[in-house]
N, C-alpha and C positions, 0 to 999 in steps of 0.2 A: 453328609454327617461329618461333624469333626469333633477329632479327639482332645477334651481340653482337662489340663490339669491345674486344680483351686487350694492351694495352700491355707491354712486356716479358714475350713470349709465343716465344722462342727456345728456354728452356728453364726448369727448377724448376717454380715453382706456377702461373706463368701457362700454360705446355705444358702440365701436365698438367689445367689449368682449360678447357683450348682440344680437347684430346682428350678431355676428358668430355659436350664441350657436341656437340662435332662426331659423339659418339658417339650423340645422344639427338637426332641429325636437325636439331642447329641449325646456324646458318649463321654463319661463325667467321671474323673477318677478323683476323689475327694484327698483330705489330708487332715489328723489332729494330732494333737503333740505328745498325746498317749494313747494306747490298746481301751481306755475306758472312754475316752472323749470319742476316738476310731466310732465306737459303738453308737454314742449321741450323733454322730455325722453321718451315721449308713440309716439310723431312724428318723432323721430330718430331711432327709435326699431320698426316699424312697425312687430305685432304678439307678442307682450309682454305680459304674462297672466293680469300683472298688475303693479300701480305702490306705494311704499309707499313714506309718506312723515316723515322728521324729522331733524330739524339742529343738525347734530350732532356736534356742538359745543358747546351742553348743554346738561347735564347729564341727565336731565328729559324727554327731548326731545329723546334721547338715549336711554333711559331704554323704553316709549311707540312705538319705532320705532319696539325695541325686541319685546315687546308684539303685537304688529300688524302683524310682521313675522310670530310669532308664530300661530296668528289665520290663517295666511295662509295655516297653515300645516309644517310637515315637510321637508325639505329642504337635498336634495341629497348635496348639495354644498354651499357655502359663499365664494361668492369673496370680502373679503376687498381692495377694490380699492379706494373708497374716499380718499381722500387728499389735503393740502393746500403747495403750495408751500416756497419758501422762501425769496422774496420780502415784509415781514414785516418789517419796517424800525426801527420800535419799540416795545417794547411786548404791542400786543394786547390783552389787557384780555376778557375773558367771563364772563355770569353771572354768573358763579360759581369760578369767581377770576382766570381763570387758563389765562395760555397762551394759547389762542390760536389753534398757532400750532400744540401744545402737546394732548389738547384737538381734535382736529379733530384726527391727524395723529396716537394719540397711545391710547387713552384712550377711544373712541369710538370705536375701534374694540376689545378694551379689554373688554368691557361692553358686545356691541355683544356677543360675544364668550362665555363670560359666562353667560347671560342670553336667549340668542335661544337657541331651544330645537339641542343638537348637532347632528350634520351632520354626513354627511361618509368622505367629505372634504373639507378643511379650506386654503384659499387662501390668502396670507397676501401682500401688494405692498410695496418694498422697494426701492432702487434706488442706482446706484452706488456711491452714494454720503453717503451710509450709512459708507462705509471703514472711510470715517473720525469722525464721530460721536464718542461722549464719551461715556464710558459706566458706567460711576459714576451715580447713580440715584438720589444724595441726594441733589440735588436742579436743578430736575425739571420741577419747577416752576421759574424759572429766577428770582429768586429775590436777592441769593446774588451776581449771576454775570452779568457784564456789556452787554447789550442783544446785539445779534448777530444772524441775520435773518437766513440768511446763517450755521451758528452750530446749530440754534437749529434745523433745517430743519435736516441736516445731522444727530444730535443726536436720532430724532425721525423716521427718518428710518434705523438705527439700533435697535433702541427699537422695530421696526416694525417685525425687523429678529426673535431679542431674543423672542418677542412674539411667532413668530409660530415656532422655535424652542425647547420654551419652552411648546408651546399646545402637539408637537410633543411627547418629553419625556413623559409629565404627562398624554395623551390621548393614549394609544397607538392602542389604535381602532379606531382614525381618521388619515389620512393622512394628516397632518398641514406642509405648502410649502412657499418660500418666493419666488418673482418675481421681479428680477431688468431687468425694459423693457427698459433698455439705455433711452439716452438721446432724446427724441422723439416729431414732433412738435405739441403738445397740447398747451391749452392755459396755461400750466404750465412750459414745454419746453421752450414756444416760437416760430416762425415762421423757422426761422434759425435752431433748432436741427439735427444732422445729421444720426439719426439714424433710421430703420424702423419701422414708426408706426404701421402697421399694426401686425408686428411681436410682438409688445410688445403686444397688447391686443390676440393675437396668445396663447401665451402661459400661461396665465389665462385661457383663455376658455379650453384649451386643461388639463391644470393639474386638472381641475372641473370633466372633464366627460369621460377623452381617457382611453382605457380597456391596452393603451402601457405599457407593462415594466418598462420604463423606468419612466414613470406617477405615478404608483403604489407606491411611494415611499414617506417617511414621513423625515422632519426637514432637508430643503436642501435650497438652493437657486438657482434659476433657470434664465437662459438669452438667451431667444430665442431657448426655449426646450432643453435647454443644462444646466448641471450644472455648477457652479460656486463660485471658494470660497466665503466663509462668509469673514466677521469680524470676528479673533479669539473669542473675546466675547461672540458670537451668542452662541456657544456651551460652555461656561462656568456654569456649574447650579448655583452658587453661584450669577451670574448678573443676570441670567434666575428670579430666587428665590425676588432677591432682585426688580426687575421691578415687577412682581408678586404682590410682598406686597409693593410696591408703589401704583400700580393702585390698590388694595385693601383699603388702607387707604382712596384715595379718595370717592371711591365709593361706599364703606362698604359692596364689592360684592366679594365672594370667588371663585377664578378660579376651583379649586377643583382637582381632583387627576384622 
């Protein structure tokens, strides 16, 4: 049995990641961004150890979600599944000024990762939409360019890759994986998506806890238990590096080696 904890696990990919795992006897500590969502995620996941709470679209919010993991114990697994999609029409900021997006999508599992106590493996959600993202880091924050819901979406799941490609290099004792579950109907998809949902949260739960071969493996990106190229970027260390001490500057928190 292994213990795995699913970030934005209320409902879509990370529920149904969280009722697979809970399904195959493992121990599933859930996550939603409030006490009322808490409750839609402990009714969808029937057998969940438990649930925490915290908007991870603020840093402080974020850093107590880690310390609450952490009294849970330690953790076999992290699925970074939370996510906002890309129907922001304008940048939304947070209370800590940021976009958003960026906030949820890249800087909350950067926090994560570096402040729970580290795992055996690290799950990061990415999206075929990452192939178009920039991998320039020096703004961000959308402030000096013209916002575009859609890029920044696309830019922050490449950041999502280079992240757990870069946990990959610098940890080499954790398995760190990127998951693009196609295009699938959540309430971020859409009704219409034509791809298979249940596959996408498939292969999250499976790269957590499968003893496969082909599971074993660290700094890859994966689509329906299969690999799949990256963005060349993803394995650049120099963009690795530089997203790194971006979400470091914000956060005044060191990923570490």
């Amino acid at each position: 049995m292994s213990r795995v904890f699913i970030t934005g696990s209320a409902d879509g990919l990370g529920q149904l990641a969280a009722r697979q795992l809970i399904d195959e006897g493992h121990e599933v500590v859930l996550h939603a961004r409030s006490a009322a969502r808490g409750r839609d995620a402990l009714e969808g996941a029937p057998g969940a150890a438990d649930v925490l709470t915290g908007d991870l679209a603020s840093i402080a919010q974020t850093r107590a979600l880690a310390d609450a993991a952490n009294a849970e114990g330690r953790f076999d697994a992290v699925i970074h599944n939370a996510g906002l999609g890309y129907r922001d029409r304008e940048r939304v900021e947070t209370e800590d000024g940021l976009p958003r997006v960026f906030a949820v999508n890249v800087l909350a599992p950067f926090l994560l990762t570096a402040e729970m106590t580290r795992p055996d493996r690290l799950i990061y959600l990415s999206s075929g939409m990452h192939r178009g993202g920039d991998p320039d880091v020096s703004d961000v924050q959308w402030r000096r360019r013209r916002w575009s819901g859609s890029q920044a979406y696309s830019d922050s799941k490449l950041y999502d890759t280079v992240l757990a490609f870069a946990v990959a290099r610098r940890w080499p004792d954790v398995l760190a994986n990127a998951v693009d579950p196609g295009w699938v109907a959540t309430r971020m998809g859409g009704a219409g998506a034509p791809d298979d949902l249940k596959a996408g949260g498939d292969t999250q739960a499976w790269l957590a806890v499968s003893d496969d071969a082909e599971a074993r493996v660290s700094g890859r990106l994966f689509y329906h238990r299969r690999p799949r190229e990256a963005h060349p970027a993803a394995s650049q260390t120099d963009v690795q590096d530089a997203l790194v001490e971006a979400c470091r500057q914000l956060t005044h928190v060191d990923l570490g080696a």
